[in-house]
N, C-alpha and C positions, 0 to 999 in steps of 0.2 A: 506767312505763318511759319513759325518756329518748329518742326522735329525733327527727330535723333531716331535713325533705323535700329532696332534691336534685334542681333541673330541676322539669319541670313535671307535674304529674297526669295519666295518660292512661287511653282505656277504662272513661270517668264512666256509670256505671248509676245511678238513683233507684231505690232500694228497698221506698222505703215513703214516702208522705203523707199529711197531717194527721193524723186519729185512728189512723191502721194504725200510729202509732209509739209506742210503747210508754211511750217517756219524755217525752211533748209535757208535760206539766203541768211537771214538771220542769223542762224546756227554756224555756218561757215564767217561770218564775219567777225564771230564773235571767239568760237573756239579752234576756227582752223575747218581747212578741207578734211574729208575725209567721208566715209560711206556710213552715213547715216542711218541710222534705223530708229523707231518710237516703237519703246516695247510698255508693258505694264506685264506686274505679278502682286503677289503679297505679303503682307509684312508685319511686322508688330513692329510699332515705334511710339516715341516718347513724348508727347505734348509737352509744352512749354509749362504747363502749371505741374505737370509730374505724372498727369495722367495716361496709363499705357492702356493699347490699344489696336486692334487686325484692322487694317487699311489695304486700301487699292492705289498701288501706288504707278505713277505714270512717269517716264523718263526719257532722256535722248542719250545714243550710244554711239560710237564710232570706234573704228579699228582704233590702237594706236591714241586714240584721245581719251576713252574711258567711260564714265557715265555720268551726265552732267543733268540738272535743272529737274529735281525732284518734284512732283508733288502730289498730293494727297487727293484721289478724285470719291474715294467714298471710303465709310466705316463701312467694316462687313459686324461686325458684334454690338 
């Protein structure tokens, strides 16, 4: 599924680090070592057809590498 975050992320929780995440081997092979965390917050962003919209949005973060593998786990509106 196609969106575009609009503004900025808020209501940032960590959900799980290091080994409590499910896909670390993954994650390392793919974006590099580095300390892990799965956070989620909120967000307005942009559907593919144009439609805006507050979402829960879920993601993986490490030092040094950034925030990678977005995505949409629920509308809140």
């Amino acid at each position: 599924m196609y969106f575009r975050i609009l503004g900025e992320i808020t209501d940032v929780e960590t959900i799980a680090t290091g080994s409590r995440i499910r896909e670390l081997a993954r994650l390392r092979r793919r974006h590099g070592r580095g300390r892990w965390r799965k956070r989620k917050g909120t967000a307005q962003v942009e559907l593919a057809g144009g439609v805006i919209r507050i979402a829960e949005l879920h993601w993986y973060e490490a030092a040094g590498i950034g925030q990678r593998e977005f995505k949409i786990k629920r509308y809140l509106d």
